[in-house]
C-alpha positions in Angstrom: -35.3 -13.6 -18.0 -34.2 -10.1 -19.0 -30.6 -9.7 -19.8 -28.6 -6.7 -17.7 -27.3 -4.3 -20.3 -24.1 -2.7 -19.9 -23.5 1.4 -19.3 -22.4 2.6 -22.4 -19.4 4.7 -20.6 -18.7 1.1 -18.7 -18.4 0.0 -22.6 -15.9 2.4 -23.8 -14.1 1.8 -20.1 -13.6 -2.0 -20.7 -11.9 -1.2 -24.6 -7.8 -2.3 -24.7 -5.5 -0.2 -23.4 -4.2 1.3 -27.1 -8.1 2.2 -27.4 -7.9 4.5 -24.2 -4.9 6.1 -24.9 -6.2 7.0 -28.6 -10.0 8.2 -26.8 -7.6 10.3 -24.6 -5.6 11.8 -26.9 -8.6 13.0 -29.2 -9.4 15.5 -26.0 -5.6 16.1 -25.4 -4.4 17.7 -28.0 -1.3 18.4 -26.5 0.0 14.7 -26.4 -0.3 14.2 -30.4 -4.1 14.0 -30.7 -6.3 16.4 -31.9 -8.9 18.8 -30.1 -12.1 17.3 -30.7 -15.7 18.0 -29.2 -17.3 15.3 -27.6 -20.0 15.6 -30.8 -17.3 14.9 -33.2 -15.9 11.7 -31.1 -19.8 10.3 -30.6 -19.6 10.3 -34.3 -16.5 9.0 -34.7 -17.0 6.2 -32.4 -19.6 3.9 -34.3 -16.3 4.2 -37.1 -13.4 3.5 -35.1 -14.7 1.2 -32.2 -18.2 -0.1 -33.3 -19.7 1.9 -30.5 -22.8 4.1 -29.8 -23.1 6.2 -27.0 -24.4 9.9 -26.0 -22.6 13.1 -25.3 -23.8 13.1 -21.5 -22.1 8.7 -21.5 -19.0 10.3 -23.3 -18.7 13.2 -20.8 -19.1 10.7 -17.6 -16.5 8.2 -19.4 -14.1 10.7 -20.2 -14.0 12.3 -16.2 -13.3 8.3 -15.4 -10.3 8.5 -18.1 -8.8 11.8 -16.7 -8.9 10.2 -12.8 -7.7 6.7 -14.3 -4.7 8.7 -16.0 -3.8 10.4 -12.7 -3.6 7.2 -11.2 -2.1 5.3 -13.1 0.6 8.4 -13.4 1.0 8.6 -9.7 1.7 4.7 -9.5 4.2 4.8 -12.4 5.8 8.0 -10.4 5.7 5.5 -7.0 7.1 2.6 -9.0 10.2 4.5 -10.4 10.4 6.4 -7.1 10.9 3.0 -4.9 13.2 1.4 -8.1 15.2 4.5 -7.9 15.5 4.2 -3.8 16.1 0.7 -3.9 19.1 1.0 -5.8 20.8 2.6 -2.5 21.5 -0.1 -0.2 21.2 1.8 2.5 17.5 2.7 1.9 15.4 0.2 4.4 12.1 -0.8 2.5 10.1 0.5 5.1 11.7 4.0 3.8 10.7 3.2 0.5 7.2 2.6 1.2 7.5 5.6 3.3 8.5 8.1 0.4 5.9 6.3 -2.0 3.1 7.2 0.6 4.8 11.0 1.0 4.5 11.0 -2.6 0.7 10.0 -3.2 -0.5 12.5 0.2 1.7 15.7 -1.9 -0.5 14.4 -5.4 -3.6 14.7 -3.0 -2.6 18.3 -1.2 -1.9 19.3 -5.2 -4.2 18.1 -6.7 -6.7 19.1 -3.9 -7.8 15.5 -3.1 -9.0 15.5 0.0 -9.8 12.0 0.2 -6.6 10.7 -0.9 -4.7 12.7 1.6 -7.4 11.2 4.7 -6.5 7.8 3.3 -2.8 8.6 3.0 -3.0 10.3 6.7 -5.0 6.8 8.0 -2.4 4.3 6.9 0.2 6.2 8.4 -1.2 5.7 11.7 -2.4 2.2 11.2 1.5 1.9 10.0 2.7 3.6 13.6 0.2 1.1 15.6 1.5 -1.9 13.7 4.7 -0.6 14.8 4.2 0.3 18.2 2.5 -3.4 18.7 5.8 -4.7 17.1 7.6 -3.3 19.9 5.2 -4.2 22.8 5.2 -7.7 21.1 9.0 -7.9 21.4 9.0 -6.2 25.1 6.6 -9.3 26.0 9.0 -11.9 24.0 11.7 -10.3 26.3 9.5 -10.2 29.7 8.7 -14.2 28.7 12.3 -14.9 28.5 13.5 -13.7 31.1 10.4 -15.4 33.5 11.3 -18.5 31.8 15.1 -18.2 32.7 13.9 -17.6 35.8 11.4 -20.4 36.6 14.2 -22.5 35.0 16.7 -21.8 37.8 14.0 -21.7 40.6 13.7 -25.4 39.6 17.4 -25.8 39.3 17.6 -24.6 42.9 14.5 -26.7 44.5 16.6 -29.7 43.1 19.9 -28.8 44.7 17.8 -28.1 48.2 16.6 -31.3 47.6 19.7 -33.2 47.8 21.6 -34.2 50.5 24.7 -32.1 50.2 26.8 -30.2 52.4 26.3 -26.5 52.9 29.3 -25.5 50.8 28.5 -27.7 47.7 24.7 -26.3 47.9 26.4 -22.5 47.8 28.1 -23.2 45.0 25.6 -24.8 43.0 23.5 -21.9 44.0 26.0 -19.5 42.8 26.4 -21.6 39.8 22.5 -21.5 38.8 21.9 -17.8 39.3 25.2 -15.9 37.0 
């Protein structure tokens, strides 16, 4: 049985966290690393992380570490966004979750992201049909009610018919049953 090797990008992908940052930073001059080629960090690799991989692996891992850092910068941005909002008590969380989707669609019209936006644009509508189904779900609670108050004082009144009593005491249970 042949054992199913792993990518080598998928390798460097599945390092810790510090190991990301300090890949990332070796492109990124600009956030303390410093500017190296992608020759220089296949040789430096085997060194620092035990890891052998081509220039083509390296150039497919590092477009997955430049869409991974977006992310995880526009859910950091969400995060503080909805701590920040939260603190005002007048903020429902259905606003919050609002502004956090707002804030992902405006990443995705930036950052030219089509698909983001479509998916951003699709759960606001499935949020407005979950909402408009909350509503005819609570016009058919009322609708029941009132049927059932209803059928309730039909019965009441096929009781009193039912009795031998004299006109004026049926009127005035029948007043009595349908306030």
């Amino acid at each position: 049985m042949s054992e199913k090797l792993t990518r080598a990008d998928a390798k460097l992908q599945n390092l810790p966290q510090e190991a990301l940052d300090e890949l990332w930073r070796y492109r990124h001059p600009e956030e303390g690393g410093e500017a190296m080629t992608l020759e220089a960090i296949c040789a430096e690799l085997p060194k620092r992380f035990n890891i052998s991989i081509s220039i083509s692996s390296l150039s497919v891992f590092y477009r997955w570490l430049a869409v991974r850092q977006r992310l995880d910068a526009r859910a950091a941005l969400s995060d503080q966004l909805k701590l920040e909002l939260a603190k005002n008590p007048e903020v429902s969380e259905k606003q919050i979750q609002q502004a956090g989707r707002r804030l992902f669609m405006a990443e995705g019209i930036i950052e030219k992201d089509a698909k983001v936006f479509a998916e951003m644009v699709k759960i606001g509508q499935n949020d407005q049909r979950l909402s408009q189904n909350d509503q005819k779900i609570g016009l058919d609670k009322r609708k029941l009610a009132i049927l059932e108050k209803k059928a309730a004082q039909a019965d009441a009144a096929k009781d009193v018919l039912g009795q031998s009593l004299s006109l004026e005491e049926q009127n005035r249970r029948m007043r009595e049953i349908l306030k």
